[in-house]
HTML snippet that shows the backbone in 3Dmol.js (N, CA, C, O; Angstrom):
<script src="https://3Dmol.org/build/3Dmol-min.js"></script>
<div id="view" style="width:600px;height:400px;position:relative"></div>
<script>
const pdb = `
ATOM      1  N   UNK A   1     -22.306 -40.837  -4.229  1.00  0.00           N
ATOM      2  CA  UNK A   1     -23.013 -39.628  -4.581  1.00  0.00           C
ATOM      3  C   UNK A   1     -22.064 -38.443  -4.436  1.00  0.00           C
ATOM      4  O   UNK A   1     -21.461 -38.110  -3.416  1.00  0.00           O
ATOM      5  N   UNK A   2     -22.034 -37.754  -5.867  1.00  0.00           N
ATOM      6  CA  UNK A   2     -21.114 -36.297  -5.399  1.00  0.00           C
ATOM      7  C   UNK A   2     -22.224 -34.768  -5.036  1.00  0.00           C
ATOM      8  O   UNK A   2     -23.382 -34.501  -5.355  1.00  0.00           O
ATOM      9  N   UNK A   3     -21.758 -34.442  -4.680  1.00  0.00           N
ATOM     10  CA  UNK A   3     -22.201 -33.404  -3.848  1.00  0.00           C
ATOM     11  C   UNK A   3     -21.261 -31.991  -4.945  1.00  0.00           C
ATOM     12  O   UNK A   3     -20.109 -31.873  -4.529  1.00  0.00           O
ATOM     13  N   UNK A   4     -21.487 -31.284  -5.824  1.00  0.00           N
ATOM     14  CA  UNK A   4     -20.916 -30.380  -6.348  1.00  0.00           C
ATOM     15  C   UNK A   4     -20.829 -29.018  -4.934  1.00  0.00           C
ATOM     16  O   UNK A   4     -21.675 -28.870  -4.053  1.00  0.00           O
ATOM     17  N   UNK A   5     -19.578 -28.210  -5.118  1.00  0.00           N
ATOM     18  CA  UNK A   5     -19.755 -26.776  -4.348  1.00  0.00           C
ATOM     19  C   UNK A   5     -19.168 -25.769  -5.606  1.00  0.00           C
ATOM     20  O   UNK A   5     -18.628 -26.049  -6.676  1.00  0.00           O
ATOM     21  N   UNK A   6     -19.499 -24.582  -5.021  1.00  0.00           N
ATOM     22  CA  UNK A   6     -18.687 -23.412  -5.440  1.00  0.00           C
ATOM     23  C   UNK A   6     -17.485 -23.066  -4.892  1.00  0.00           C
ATOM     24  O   UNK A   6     -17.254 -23.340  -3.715  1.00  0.00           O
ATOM     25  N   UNK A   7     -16.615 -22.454  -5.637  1.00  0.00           N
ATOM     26  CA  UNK A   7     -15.644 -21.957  -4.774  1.00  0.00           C
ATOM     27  C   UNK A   7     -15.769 -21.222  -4.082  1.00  0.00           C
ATOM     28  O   UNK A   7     -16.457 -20.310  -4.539  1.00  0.00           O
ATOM     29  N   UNK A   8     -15.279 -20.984  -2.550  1.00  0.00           N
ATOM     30  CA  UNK A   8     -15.576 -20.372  -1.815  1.00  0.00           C
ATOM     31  C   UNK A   8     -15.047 -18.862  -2.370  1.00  0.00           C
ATOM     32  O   UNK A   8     -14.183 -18.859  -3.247  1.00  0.00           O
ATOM     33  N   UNK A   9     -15.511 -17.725  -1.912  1.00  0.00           N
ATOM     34  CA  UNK A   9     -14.763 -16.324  -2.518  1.00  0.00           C
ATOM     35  C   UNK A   9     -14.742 -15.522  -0.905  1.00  0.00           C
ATOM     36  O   UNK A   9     -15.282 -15.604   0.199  1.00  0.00           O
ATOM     37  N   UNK A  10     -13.788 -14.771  -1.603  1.00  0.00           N
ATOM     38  CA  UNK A  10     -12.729 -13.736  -0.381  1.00  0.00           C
ATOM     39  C   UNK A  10     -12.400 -12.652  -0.977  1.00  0.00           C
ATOM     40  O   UNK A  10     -11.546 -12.695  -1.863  1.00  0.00           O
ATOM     41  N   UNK A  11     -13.168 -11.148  -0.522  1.00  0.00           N
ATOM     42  CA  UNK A  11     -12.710 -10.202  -0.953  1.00  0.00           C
ATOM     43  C   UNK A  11     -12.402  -9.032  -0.124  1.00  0.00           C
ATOM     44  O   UNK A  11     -13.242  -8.313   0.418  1.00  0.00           O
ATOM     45  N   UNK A  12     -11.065  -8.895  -0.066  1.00  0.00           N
ATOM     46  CA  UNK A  12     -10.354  -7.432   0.378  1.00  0.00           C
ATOM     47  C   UNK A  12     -10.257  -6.493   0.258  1.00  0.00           C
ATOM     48  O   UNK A  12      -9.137  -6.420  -0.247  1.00  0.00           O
ATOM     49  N   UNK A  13     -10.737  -5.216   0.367  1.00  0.00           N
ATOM     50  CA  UNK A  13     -10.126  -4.185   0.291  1.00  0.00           C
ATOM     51  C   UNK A  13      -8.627  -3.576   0.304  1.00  0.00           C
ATOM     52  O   UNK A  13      -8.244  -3.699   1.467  1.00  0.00           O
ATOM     53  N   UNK A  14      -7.677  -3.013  -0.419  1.00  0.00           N
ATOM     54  CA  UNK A  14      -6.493  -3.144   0.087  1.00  0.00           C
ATOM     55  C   UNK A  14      -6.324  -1.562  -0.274  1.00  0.00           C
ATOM     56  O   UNK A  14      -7.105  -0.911  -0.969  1.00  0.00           O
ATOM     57  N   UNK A  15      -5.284  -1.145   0.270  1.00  0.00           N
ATOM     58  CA  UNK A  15      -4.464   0.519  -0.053  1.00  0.00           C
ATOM     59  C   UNK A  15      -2.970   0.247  -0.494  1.00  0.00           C
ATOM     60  O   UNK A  15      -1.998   0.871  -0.069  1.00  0.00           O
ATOM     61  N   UNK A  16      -2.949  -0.560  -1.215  1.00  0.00           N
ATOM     62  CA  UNK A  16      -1.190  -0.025  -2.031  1.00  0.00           C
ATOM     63  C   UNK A  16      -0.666  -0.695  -0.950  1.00  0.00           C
ATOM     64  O   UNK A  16       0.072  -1.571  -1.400  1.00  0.00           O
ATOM     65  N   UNK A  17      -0.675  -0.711  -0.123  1.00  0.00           N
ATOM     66  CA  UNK A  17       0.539  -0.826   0.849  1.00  0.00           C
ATOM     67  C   UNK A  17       0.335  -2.486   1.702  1.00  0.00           C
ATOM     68  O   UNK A  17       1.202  -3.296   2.030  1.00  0.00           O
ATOM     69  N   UNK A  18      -0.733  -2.520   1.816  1.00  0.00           N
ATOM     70  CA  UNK A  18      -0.710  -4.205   2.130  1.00  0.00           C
ATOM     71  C   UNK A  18      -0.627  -4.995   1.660  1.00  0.00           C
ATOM     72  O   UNK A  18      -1.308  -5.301   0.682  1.00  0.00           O
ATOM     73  N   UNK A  19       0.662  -5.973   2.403  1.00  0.00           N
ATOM     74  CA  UNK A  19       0.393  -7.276   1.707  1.00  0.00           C
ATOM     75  C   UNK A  19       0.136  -8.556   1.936  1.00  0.00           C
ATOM     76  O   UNK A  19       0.491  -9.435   1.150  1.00  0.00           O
ATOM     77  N   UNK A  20      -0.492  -8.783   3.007  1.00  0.00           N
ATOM     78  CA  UNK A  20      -1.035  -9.855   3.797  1.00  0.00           C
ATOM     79  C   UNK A  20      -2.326  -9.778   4.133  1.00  0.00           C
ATOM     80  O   UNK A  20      -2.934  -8.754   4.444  1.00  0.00           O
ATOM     81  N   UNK A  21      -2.837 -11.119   4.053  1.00  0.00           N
ATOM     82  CA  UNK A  21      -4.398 -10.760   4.072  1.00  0.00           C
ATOM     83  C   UNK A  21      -4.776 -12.061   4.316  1.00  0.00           C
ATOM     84  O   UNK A  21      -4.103 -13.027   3.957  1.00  0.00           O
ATOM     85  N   UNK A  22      -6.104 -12.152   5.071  1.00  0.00           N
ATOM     86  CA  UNK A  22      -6.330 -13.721   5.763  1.00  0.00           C
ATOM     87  C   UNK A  22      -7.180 -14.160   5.294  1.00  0.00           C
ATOM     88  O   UNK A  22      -8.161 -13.505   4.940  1.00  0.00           O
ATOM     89  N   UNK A  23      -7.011 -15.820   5.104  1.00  0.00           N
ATOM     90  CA  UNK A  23      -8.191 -16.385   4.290  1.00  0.00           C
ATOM     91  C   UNK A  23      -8.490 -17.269   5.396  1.00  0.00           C
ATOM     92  O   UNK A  23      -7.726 -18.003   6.024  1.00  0.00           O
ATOM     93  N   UNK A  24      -9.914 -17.045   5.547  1.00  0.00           N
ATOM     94  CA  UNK A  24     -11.217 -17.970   6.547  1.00  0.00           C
ATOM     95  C   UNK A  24     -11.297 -19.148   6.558  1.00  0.00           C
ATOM     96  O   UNK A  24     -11.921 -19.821   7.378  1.00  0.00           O
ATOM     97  N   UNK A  25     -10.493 -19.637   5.386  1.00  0.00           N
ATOM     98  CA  UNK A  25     -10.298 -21.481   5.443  1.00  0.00           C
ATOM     99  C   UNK A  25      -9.355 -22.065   5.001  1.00  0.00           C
ATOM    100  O   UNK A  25      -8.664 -21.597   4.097  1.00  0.00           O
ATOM    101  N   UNK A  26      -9.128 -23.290   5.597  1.00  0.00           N
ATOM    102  CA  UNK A  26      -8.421 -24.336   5.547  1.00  0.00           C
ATOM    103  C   UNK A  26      -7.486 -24.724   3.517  1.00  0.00           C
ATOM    104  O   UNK A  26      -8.017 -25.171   2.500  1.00  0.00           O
ATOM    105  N   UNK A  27      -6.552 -24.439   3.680  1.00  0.00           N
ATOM    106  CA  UNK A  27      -6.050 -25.044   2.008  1.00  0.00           C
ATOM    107  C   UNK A  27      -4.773 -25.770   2.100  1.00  0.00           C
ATOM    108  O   UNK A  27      -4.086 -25.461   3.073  1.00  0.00           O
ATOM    109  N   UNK A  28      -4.281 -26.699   1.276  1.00  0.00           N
ATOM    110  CA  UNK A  28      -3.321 -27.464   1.242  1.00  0.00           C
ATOM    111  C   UNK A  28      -1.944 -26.708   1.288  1.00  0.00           C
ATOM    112  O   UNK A  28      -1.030 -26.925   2.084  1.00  0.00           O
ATOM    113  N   UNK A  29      -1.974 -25.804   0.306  1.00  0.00           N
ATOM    114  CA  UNK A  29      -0.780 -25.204  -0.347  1.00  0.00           C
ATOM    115  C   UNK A  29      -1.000 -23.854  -1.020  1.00  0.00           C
ATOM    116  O   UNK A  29      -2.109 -23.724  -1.539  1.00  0.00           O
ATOM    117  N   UNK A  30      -0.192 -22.865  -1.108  1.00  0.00           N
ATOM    118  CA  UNK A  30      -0.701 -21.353  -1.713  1.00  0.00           C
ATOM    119  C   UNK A  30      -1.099 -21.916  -3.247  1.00  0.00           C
ATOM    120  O   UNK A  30      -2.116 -21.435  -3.747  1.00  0.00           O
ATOM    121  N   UNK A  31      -0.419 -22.814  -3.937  1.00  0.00           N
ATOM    122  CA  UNK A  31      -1.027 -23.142  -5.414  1.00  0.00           C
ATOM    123  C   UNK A  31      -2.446 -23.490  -5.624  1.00  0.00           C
ATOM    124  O   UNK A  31      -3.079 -23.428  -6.678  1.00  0.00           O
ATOM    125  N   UNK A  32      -2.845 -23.864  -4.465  1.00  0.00           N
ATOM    126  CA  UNK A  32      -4.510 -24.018  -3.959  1.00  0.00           C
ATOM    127  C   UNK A  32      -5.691 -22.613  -4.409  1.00  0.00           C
ATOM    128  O   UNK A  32      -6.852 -22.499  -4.803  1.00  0.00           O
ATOM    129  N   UNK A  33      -4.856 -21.976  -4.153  1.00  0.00           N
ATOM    130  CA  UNK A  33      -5.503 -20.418  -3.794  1.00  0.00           C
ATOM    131  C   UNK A  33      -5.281 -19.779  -5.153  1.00  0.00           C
ATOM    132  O   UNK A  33      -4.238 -20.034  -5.756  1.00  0.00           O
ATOM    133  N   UNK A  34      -6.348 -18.823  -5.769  1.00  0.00           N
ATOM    134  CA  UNK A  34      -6.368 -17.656  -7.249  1.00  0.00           C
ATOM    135  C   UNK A  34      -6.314 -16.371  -6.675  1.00  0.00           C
ATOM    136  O   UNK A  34      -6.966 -15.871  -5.757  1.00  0.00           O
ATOM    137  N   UNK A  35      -5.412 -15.931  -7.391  1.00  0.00           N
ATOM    138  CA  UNK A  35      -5.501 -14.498  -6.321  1.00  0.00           C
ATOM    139  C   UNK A  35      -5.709 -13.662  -7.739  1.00  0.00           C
ATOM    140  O   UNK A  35      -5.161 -14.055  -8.768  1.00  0.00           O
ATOM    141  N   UNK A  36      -6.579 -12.429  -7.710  1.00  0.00           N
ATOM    142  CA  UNK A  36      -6.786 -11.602  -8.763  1.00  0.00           C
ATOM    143  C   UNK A  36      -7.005 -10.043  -7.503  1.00  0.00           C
ATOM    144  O   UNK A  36      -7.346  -9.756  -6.356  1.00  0.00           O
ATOM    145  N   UNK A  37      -6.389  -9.326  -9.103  1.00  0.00           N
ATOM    146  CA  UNK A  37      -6.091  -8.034  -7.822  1.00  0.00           C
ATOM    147  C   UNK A  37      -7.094  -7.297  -9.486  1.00  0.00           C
ATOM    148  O   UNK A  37      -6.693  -7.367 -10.648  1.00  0.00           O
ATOM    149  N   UNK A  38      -8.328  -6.698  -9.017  1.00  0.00           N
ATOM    150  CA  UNK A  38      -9.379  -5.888  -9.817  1.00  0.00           C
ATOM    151  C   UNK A  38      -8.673  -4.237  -9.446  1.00  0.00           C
ATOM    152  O   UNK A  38      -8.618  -3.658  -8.361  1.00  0.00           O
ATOM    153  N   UNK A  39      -8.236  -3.840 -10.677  1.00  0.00           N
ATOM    154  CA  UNK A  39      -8.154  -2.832 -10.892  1.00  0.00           C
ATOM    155  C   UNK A  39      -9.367  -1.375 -11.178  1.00  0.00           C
ATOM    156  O   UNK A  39     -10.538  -1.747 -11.251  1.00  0.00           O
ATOM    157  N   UNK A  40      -9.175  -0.098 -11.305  1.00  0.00           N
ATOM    158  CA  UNK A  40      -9.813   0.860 -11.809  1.00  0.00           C
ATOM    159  C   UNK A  40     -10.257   0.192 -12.871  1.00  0.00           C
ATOM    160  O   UNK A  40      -9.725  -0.895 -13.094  1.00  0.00           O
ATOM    161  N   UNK A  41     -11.435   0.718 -13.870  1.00  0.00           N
ATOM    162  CA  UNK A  41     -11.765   0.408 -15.324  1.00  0.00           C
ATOM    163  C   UNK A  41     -12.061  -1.281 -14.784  1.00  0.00           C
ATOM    164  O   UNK A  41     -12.902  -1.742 -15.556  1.00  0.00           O
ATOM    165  N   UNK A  42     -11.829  -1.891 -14.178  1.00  0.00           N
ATOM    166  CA  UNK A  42     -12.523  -3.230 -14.568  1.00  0.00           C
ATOM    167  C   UNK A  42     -11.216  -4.267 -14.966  1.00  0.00           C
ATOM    168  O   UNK A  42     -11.477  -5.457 -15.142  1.00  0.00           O
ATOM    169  N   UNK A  43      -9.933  -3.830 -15.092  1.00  0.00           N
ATOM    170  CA  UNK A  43      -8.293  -4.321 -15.817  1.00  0.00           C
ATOM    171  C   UNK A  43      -8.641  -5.270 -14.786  1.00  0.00           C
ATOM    172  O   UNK A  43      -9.250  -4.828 -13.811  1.00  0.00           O
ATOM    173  N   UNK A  44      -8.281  -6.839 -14.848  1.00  0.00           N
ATOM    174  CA  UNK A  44      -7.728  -7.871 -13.802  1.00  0.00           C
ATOM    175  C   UNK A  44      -6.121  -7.818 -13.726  1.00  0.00           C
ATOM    176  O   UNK A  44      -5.546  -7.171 -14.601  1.00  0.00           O
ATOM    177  N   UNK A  45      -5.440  -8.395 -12.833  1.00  0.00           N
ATOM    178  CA  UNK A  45      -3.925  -8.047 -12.560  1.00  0.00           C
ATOM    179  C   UNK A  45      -3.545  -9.221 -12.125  1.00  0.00           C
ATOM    180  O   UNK A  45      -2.376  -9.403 -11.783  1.00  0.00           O
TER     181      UNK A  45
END
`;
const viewer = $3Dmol.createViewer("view");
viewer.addModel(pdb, "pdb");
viewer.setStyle({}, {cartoon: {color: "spectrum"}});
viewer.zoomTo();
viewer.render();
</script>
């Protein structure tokens, strides 16, 4: 029996100047992880 999930989500606030930021769970490898940085206007980055 599979059991479907969602991906878990993680969202930061940041100021320009940080660049480290902690994620709450467990992952293999950074290729594991989507990182999207939401701009003004709605632009993804």
């Amino acid at each position: 029996m599979a059991v479907a999930a969602l991906p878990a989500t993680v969202i930061h606030l940041e100021d320009s100047v940080t660049t480290r930021f902690s994620v709450p769970y467990g992952f293999r490898s950074a290729g594991d992880l989507l990182l999207e940085r939401l701009l003004s206007g709605g632009r993804v980055e």
